[in-house]
FILO-96707 format. One line per 5 residues: number of its first residue (from 1); for each residue x, y negated, z negated of N, C-alpha, C. Coordinates in Angstrom, 1 decimal. Example, Ala and Ser with C-alpha at 12.3 -4.5 7.8 and 13.67 -1.06 7.14 Angstrom:
<atoms>
1	13.2:5.7:-7.8:12.3:4.5:-7.8:13.2:3.3:-7.8  12.8:2.2:-7.1:13.7:1.1:-7.1:12.9:0.0:-7.9
</atoms>
This chain:
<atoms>
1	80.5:-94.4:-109.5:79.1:-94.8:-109.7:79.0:-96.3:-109.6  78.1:-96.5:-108.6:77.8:-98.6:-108.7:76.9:-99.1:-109.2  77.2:-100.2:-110.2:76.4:-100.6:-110.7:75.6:-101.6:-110.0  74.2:-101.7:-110.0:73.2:-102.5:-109.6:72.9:-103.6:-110.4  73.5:-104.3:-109.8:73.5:-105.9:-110.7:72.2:-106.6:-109.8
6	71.4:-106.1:-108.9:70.3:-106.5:-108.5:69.2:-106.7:-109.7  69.3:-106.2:-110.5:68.6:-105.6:-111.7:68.4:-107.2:-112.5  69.7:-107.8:-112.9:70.4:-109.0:-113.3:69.9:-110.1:-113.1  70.3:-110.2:-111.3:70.9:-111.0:-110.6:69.8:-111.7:-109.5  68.6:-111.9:-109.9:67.7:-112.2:-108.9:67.0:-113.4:-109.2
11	66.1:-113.4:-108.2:65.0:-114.7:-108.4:64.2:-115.3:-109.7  63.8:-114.0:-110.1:62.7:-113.8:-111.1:63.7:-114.6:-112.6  64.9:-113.6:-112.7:65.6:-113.8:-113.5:66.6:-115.4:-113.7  66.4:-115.8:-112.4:67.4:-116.9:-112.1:66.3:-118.0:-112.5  64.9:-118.0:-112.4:64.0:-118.9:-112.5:63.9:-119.0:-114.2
16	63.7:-117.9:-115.1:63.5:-117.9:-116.2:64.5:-118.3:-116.8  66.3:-117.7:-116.3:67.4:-118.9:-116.7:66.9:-120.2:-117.1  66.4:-120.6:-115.5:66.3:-122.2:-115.7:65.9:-122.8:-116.7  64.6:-122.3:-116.7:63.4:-122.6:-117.9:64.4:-122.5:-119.4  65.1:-121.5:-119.5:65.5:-121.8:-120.8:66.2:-122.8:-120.9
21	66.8:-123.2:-119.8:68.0:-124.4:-119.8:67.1:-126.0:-119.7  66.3:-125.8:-119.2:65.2:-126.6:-119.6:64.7:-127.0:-120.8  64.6:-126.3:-121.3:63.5:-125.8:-122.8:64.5:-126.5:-123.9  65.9:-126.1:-123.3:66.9:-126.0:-124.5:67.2:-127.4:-124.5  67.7:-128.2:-122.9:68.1:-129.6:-123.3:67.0:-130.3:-124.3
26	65.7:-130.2:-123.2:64.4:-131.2:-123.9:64.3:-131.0:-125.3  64.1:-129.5:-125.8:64.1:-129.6:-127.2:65.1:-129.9:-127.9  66.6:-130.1:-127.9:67.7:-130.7:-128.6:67.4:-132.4:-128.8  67.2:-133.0:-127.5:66.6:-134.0:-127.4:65.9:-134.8:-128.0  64.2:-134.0:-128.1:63.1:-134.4:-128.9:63.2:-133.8:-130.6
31	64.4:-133.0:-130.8:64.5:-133.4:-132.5:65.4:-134.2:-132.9  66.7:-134.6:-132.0:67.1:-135.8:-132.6:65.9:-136.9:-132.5  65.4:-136.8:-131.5:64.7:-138.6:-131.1:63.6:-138.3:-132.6  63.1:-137.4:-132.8:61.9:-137.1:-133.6:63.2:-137.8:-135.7  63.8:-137.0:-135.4:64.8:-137.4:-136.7:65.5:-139.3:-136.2
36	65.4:-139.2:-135.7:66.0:-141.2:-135.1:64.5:-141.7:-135.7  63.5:-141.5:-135.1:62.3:-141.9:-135.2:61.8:-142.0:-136.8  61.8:-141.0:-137.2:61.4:-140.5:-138.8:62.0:-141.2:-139.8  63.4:-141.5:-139.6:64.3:-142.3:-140.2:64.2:-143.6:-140.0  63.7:-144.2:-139.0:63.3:-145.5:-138.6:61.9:-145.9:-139.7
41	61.2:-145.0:-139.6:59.6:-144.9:-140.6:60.0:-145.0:-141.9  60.6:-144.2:-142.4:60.6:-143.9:-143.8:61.0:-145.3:-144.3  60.8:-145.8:-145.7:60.7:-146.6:-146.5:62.5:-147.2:-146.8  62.2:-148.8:-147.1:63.6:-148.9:-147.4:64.1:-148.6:-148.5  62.9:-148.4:-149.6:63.5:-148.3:-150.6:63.8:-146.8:-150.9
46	63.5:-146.0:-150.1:64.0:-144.6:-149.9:65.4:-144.4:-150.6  65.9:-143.7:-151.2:67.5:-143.5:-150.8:67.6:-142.7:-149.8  69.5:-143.0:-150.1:69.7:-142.6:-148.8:69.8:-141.1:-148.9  69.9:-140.3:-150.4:69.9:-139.0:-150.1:68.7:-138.4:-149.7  67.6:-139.1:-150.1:66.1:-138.6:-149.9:66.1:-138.9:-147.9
51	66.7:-139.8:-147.8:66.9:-139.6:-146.3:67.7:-138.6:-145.5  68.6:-138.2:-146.1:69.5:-137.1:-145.4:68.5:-135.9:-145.6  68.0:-135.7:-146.6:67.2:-134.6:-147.0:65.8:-134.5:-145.9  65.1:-135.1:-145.7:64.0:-135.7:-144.7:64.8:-135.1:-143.1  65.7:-135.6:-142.9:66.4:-135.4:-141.6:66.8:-134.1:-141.5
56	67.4:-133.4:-142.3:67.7:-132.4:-142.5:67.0:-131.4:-142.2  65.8:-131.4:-143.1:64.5:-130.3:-142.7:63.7:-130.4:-141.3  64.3:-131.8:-140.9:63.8:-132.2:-139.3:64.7:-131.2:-138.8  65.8:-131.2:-138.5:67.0:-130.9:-137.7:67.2:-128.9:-137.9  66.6:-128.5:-139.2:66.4:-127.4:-139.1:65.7:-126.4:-138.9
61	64.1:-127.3:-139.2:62.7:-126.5:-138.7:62.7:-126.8:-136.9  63.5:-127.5:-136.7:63.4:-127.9:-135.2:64.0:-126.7:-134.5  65.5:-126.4:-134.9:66.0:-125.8:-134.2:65.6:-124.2:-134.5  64.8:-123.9:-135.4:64.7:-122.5:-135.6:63.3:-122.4:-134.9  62.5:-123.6:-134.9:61.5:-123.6:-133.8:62.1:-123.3:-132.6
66	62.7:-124.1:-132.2:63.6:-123.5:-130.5:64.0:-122.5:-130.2  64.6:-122.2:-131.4:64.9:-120.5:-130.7:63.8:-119.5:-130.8  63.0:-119.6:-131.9:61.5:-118.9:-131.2:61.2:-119.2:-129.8  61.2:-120.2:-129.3:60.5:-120.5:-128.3:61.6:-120.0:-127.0  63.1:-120.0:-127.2:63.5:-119.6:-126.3:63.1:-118.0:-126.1
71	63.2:-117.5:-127.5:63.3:-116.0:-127.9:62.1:-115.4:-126.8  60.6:-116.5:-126.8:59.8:-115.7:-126.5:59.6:-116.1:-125.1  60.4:-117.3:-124.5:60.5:-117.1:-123.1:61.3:-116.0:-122.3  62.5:-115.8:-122.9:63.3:-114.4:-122.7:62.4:-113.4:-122.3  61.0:-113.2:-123.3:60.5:-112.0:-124.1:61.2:-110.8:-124.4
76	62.0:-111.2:-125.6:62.8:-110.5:-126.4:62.1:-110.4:-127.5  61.6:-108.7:-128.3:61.2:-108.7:-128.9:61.7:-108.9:-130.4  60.8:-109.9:-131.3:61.5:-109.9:-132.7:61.5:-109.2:-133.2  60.6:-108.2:-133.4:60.1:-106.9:-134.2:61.9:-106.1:-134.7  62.4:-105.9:-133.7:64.4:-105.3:-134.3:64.4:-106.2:-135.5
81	64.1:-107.5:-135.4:65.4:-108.5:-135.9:64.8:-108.1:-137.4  63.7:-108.5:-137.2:62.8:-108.5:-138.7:62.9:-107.2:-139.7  63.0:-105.9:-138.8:63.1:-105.0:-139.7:64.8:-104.7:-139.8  65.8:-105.2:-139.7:67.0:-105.2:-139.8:67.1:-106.4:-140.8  66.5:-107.1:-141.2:66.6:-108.5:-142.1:67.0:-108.6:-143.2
86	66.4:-107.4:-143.8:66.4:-106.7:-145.1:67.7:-106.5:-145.5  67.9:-105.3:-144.4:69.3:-104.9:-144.4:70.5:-105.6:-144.6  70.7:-106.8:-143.3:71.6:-107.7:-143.3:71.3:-108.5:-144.5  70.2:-108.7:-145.3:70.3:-109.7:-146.0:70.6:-109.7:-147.6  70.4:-108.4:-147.4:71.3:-107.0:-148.7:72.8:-107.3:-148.9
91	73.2:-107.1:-147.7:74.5:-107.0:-147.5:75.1:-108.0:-147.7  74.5:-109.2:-147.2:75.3:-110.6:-147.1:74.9:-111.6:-148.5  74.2:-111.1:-148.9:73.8:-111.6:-150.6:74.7:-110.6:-151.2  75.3:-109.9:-151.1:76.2:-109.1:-152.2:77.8:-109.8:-151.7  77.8:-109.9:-150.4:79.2:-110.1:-150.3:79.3:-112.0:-150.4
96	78.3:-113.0:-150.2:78.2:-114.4:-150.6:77.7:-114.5:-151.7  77.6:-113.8:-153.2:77.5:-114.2:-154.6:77.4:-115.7:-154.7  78.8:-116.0:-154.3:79.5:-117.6:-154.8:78.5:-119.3:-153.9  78.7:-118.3:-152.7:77.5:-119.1:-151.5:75.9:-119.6:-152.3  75.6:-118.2:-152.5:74.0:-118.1:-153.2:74.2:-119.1:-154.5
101	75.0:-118.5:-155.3:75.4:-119.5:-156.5:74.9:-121.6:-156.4  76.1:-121.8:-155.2:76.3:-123.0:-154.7:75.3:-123.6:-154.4  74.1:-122.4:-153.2:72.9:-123.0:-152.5:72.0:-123.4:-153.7  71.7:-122.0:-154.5:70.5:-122.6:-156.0:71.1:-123.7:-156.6  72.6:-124.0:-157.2:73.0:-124.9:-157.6:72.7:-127.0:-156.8
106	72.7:-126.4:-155.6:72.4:-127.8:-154.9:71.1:-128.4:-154.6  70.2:-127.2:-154.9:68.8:-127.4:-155.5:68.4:-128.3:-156.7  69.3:-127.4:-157.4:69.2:-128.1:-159.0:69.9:-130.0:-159.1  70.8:-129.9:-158.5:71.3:-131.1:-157.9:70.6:-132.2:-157.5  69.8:-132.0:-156.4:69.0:-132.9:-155.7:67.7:-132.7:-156.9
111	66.8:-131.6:-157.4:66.0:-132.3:-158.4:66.4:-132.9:-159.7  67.6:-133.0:-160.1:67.6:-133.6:-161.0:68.2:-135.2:-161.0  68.8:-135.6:-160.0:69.0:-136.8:-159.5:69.7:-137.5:-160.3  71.0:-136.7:-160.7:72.2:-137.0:-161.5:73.1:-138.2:-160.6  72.9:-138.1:-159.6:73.9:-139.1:-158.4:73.3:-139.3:-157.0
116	73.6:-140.1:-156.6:72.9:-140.2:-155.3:74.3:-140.7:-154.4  73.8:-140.6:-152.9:74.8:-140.8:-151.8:75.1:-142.5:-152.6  76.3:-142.6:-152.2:76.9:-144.4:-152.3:77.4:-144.4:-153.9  77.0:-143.4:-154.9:77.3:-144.1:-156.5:78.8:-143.5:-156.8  79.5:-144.3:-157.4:81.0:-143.7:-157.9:80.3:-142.6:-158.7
121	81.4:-141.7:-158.9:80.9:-140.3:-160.5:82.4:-140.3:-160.3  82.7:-139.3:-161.3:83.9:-139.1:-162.0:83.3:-137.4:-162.4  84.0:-136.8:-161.8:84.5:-135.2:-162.3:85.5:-134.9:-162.6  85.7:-134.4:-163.8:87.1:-134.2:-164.5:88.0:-135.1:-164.3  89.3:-134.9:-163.6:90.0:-136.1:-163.1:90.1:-136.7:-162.0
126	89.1:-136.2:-161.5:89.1:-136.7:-160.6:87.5:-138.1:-159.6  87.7:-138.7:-159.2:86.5:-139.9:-158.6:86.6:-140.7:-157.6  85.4:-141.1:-157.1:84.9:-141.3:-156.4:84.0:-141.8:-155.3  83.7:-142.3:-154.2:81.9:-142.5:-154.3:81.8:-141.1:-153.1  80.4:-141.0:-153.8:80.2:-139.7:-153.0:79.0:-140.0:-151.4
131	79.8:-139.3:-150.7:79.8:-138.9:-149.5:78.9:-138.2:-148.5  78.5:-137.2:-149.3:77.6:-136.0:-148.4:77.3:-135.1:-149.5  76.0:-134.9:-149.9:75.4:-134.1:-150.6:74.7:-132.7:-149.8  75.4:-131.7:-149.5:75.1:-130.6:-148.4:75.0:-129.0:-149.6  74.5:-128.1:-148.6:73.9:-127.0:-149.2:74.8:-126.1:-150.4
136	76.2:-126.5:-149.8:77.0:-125.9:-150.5:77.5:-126.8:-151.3  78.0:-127.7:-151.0:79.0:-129.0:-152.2:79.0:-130.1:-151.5  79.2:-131.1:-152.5:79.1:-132.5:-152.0:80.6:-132.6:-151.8  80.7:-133.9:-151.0:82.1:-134.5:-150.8:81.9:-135.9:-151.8  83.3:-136.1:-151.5:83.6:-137.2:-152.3:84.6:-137.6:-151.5
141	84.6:-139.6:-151.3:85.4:-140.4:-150.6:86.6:-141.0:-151.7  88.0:-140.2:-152.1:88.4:-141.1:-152.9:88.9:-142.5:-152.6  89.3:-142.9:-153.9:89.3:-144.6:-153.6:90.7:-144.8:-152.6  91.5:-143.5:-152.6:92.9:-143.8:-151.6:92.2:-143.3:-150.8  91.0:-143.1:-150.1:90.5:-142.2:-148.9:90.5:-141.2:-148.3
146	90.5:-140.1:-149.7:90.5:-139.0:-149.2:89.3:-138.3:-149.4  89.3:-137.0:-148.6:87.9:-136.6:-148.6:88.1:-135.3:-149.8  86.8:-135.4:-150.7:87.2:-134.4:-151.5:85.9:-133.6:-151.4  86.2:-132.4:-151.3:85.0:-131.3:-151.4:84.9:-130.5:-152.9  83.5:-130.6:-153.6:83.5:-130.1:-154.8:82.5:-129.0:-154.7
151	82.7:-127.5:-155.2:81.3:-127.1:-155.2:80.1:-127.2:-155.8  79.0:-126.9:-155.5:77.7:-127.1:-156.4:77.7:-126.8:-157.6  78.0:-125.3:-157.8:78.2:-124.3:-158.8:79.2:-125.1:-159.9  80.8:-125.8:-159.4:81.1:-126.4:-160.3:81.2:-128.1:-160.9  79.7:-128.6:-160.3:79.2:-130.0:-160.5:78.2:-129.6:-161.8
156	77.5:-128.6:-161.3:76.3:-128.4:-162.2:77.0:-127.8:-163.4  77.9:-127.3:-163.3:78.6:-126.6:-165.1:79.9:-127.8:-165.8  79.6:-128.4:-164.8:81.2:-129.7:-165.5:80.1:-130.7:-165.8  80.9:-131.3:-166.8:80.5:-133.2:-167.3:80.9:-133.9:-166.1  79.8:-134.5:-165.9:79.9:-135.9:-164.2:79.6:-136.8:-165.2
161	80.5:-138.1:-164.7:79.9:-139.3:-165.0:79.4:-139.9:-163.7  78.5:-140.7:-164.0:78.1:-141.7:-163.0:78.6:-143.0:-163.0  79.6:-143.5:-162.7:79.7:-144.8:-162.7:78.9:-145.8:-162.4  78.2:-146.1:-161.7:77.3:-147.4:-160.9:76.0:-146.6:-161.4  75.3:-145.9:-162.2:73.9:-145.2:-162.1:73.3:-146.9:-162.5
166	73.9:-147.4:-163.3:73.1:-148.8:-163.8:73.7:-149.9:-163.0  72.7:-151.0:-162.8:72.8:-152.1:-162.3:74.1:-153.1:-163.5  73.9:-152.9:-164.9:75.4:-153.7:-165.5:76.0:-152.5:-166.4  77.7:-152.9:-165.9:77.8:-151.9:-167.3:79.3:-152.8:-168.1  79.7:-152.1:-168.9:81.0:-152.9:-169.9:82.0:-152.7:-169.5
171	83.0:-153.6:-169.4:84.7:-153.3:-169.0:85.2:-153.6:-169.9  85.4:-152.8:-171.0:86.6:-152.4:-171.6:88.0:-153.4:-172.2  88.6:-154.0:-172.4:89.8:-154.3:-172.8:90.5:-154.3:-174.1  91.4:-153.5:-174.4:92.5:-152.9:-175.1:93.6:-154.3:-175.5  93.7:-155.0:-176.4:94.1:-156.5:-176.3:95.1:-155.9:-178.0
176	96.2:-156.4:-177.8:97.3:-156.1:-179.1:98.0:-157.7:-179.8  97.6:-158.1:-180.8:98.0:-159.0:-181.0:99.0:-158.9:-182.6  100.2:-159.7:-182.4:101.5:-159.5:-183.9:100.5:-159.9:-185.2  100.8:-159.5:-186.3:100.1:-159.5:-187.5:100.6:-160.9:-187.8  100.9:-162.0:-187.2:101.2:-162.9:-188.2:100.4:-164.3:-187.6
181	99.6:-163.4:-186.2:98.2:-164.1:-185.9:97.3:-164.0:-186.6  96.5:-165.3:-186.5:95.1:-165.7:-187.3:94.2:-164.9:-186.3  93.3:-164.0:-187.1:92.5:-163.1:-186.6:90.9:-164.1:-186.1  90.7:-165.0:-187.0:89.6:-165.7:-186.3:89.8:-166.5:-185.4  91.3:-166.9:-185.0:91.3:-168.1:-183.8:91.4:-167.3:-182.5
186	91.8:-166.0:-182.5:91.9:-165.1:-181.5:90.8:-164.7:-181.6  89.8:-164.4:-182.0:88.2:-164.2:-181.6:87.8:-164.8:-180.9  88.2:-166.0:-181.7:87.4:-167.3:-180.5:88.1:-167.7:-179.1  89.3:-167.1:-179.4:90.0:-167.4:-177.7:89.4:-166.8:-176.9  89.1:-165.3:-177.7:88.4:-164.4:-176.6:87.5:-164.5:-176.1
191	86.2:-165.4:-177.5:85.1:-165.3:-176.8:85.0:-166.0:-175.5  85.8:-167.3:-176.1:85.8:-168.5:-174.9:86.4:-168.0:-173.5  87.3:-167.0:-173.2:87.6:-166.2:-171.9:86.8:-165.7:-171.5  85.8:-164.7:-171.8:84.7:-164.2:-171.7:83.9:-164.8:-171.2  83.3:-166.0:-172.3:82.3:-167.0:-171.8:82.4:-167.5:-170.2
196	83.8:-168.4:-170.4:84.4:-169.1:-169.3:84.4:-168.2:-167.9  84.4:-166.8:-168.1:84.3:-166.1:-166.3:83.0:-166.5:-165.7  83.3:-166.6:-164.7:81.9:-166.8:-164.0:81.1:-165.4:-163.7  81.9:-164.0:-164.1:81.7:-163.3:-163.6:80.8:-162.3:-164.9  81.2:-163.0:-166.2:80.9:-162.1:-167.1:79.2:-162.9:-167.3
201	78.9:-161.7:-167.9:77.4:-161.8:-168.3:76.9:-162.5:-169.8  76.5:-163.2:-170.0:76.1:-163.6:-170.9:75.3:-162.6:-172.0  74.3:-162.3:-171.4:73.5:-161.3:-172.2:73.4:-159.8:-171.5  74.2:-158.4:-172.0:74.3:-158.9:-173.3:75.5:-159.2:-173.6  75.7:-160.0:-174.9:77.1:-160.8:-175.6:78.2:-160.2:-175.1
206	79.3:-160.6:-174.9:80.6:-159.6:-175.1:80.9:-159.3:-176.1  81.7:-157.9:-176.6:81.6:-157.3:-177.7:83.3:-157.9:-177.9  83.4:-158.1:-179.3:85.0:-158.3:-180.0:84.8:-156.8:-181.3  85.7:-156.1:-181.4:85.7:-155.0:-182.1:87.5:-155.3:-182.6  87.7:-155.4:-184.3:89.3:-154.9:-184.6:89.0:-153.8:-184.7
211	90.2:-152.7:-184.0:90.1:-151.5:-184.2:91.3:-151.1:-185.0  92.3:-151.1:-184.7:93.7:-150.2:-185.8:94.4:-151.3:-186.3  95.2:-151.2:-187.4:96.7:-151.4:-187.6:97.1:-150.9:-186.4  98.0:-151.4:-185.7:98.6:-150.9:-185.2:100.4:-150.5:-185.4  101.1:-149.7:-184.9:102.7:-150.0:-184.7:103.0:-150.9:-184.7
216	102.6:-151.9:-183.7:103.8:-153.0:-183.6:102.4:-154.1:-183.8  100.9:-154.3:-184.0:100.2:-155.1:-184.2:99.0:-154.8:-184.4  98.2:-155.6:-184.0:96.7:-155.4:-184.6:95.8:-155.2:-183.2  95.4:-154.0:-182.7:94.6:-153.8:-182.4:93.1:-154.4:-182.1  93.0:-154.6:-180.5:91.4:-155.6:-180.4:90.9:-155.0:-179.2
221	89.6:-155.0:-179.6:88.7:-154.2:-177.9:87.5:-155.7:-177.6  88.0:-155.8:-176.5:87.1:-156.8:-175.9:86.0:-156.4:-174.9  84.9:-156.4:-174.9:84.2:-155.5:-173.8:83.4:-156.4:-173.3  83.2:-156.5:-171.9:82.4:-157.8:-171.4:82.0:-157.0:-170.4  80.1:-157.4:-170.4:79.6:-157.0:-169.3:79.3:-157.3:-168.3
226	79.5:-156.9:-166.7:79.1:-157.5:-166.0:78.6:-156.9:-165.1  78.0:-157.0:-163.2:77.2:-156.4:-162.5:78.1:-155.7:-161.7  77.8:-154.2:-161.4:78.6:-153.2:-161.4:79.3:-153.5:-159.7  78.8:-154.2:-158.8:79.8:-154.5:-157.6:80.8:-155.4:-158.0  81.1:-155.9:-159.4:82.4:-157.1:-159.5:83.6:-156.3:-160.1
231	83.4:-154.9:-160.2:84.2:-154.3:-161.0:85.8:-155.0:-160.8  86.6:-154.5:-159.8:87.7:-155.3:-159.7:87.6:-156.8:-159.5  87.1:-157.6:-159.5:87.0:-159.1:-159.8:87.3:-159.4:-161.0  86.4:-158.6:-162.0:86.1:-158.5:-163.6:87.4:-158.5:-164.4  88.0:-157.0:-163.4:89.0:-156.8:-164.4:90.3:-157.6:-164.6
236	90.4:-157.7:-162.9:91.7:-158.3:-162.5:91.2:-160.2:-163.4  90.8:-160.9:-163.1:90.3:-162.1:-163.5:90.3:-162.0:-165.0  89.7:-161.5:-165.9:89.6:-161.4:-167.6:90.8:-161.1:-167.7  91.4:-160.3:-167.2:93.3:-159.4:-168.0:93.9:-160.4:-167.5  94.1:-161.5:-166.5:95.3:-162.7:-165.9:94.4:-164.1:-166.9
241	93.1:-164.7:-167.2:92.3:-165.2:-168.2:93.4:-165.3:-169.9  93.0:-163.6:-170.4:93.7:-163.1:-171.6:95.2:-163.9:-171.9  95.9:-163.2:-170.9:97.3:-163.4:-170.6:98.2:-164.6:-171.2  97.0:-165.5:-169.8:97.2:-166.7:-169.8:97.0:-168.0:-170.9  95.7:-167.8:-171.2:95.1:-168.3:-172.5:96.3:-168.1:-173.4
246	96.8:-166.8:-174.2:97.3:-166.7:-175.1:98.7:-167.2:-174.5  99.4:-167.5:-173.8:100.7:-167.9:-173.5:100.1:-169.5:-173.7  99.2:-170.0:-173.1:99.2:-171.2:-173.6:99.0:-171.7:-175.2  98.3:-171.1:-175.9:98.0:-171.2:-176.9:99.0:-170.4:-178.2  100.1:-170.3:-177.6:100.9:-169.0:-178.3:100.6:-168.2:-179.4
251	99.8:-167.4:-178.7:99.5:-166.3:-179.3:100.3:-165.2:-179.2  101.3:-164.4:-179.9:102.0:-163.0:-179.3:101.1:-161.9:-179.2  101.7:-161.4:-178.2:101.4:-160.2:-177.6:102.5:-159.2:-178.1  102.5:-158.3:-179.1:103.6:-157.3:-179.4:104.0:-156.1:-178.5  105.1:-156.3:-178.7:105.6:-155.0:-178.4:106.6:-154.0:-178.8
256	106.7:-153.1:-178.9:108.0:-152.0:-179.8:109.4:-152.9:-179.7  110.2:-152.8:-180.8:111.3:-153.5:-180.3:112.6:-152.1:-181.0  113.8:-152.2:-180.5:114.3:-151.5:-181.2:115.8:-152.3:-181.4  116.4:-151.9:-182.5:117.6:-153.2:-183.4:118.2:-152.1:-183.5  119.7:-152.3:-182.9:120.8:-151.8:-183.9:121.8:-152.4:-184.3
261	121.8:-151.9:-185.7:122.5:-152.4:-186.5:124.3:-151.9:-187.0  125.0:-152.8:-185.9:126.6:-151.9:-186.4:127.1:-152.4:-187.5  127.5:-150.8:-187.6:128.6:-151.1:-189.4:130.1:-150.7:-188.6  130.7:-149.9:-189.6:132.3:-149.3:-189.4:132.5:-148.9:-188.1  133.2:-148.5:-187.6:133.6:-147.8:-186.1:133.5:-146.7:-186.5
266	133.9:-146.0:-187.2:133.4:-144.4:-187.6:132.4:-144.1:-187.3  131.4:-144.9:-187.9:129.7:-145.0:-188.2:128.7:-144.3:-186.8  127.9:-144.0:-187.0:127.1:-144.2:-185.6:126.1:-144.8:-186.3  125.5:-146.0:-184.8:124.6:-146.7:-184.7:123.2:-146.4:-185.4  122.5:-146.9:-186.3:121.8:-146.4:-186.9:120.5:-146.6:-186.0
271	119.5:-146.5:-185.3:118.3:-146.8:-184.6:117.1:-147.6:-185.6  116.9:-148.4:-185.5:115.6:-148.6:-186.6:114.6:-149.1:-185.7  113.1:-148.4:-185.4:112.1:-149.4:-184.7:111.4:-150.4:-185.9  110.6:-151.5:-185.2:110.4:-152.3:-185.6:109.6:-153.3:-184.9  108.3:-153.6:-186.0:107.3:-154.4:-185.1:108.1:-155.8:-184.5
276	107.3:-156.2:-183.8:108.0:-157.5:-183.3:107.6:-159.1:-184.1  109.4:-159.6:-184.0:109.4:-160.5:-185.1:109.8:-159.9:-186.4  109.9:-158.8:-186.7:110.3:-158.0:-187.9:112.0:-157.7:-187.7  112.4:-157.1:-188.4:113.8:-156.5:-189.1:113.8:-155.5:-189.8
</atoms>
C-alpha cells in the first residue's frame, strides 16, 4: 500500500507552514520588545520584584496568546483540548500535591512582602541575598557564590530573617574584659571607639550592656549602629578599634588559662583551670 504524502506535501500546506513561521518569529519578537519596553516605563521606585512580576505576566499572556493564534492558523480545533482539561488536570493535581503546594505558597510570598529581590534573609542556616523569586522557589546567591534553591512551601513554614529590610541596623560585639578592670574606664573606652568610627551612627546611641560574670571575666555587649551597606567595614574597623585601644590603654582581654602544678613523681599532674592572672 503507498502512502500519499500529496495530501502533506503541497502548496496549500507549504504556504500555511510559512505563515506560522512567520507569526512565530514576529510574535516572539514583539513580546520581548513589548516586556524591554514596559520595563523601560515602569517607575524607578518600582522594585525590582514588582518588575519581574510585570514582565512575567508579559512573557506569559504573550506566549499563550501565540499559540492561540498559531493554533487557529493551523485550524486545529480546541474543542479536544478543553474537554480533556479536566481530565489531565485531575490527574496532574493529584500526582504534583508538592508543585501546587509551592505555586499557592509563592502567592502568599509575593503578597506579603517578607523580602524582596537584592535583600540578605537568613533561613535556618543557611543566607544570603536572594536571587529570583519564581513560581515554585526562590534562589538564593550565597555569600561564597553559590546558588541555593529553597522551596516556597518551606519559606512560608520556616522563620526568615531579613537582614537589610531596614535602612540601619545594630552590630553586635561580644567584648570580655579580667575582673581586676575598672568597669567605668572601659565604658568609656568603648564609648569613645564607637564615637570615634566614622562609620558608626550617632543616633541612635551605641548600646554598652554588662552581661555575665563570666569564667575567666566580665562580660560586655557593645552594639553600634550603622547603615546597612557598611556591614563589613563596621565590623572589621570597630573589632581592630577595640583591640587596639585596649592594648594601648592596657586593658586585659581574658582568657582560660590552665596551670599545672607538680608535686612527687608518683603523683599525677593535678589540672586546675583558672581565670587569667589567678592561681
Amino acid at each position: 500500500m503507498e502512502f500519499d504524502f500529496s495530501k502533506y506535501f503541497n502548496v496549500a500546506n507549504f504556504e500555511k507552514l510559512m505563515w506560522v513561521v512567520l507569526i512565530l518569529v514576529v510574535g516572539i519578537a514583539l513580546i520581548y520588545f513589548l516586556a524591554f519596553v514596559v520595563k523601560k516605563l515602569l517607575p524607578k521606585s518600582l522594585s525590582q520584584q514588582r518588575k519581574m512580576i510585570v514582565q512575567r505576566l508579559i512573557y506569559y499572556s504573550g506566549f499563550l496568546l501565540l499559540a492561540f493564534i498559531i493554533l487557529a492558523q493551523l485550524n486545529i480545533s480546541l474543542a479536544p483540548f478543553f474537554g480533556a482539561a479536566g481530565v489531565i488536570g485531575l490527574v496532574v493535581g493529584v500526582a504534583s500535591q508538592t508543585s501546587i503546594g509551592n505555586i499557592v505558597s509563592g502567592f502568599f510570598l509575593v503578597g506579603e512582602k517578607s523580602f524582596e529581590i537584592g535583600d540578605v534573609i537568613k533561613v535556618g542556616d543557611k543566607a544570603g541575598v536572594v536571587f529570583s523569586i519564581d513560581l515554585l522557589s526562590i534562589k538564593i546567591r550565597t555569600f561564597d557564590n553559590q546558588l541555593l534553591r529553597i522551596p516556597n512551601q518551606t519559606i512560608i513554614s520556616t522563620e526568615l530573617i531579613n537582614v537589610t529590610r531596614f535602612p540601619i541596623r545594630r552590630l553586635d560585639f561580644n567584648v570580655s574584659v579580667a575582673y581586676k578592670e575598672d568597669l567605668g574606664r572601659v565604658k568609656t573606652l568603648l564609648e569613645e571607639v564607637a564615637k570615634a568610627n566614622p562609620l558608626s551612627l550617632d543616633e541612635p546611641e551605641p548600646l554598652i550592656v554588662f552581661k555575665d560574670f563570666g569564667a575567666s571575666g566580665i562580660d560586655i555587649l557593645l552594639g553600634v549602629w550603622f547603615e546597612k551597606p557598611n556591614y563589613l567595614k563596621v565590623k572589621n574597623s570597630i573589632f581592630q578599634e577595640i583591640k587596639a585601644r585596649f592594648d594601648a590603654e592596657g586593658i586585659e582581654i581574658p582568657f582560660p588559662h590552665v596551670t599545672l602544678y607538680t608535686g612527687e613523681a608518683t603523683k599525677p599532674f593535678p589540672v586546675v583551670n583558672t581565670t587569667s592572672g589567678k592561681k
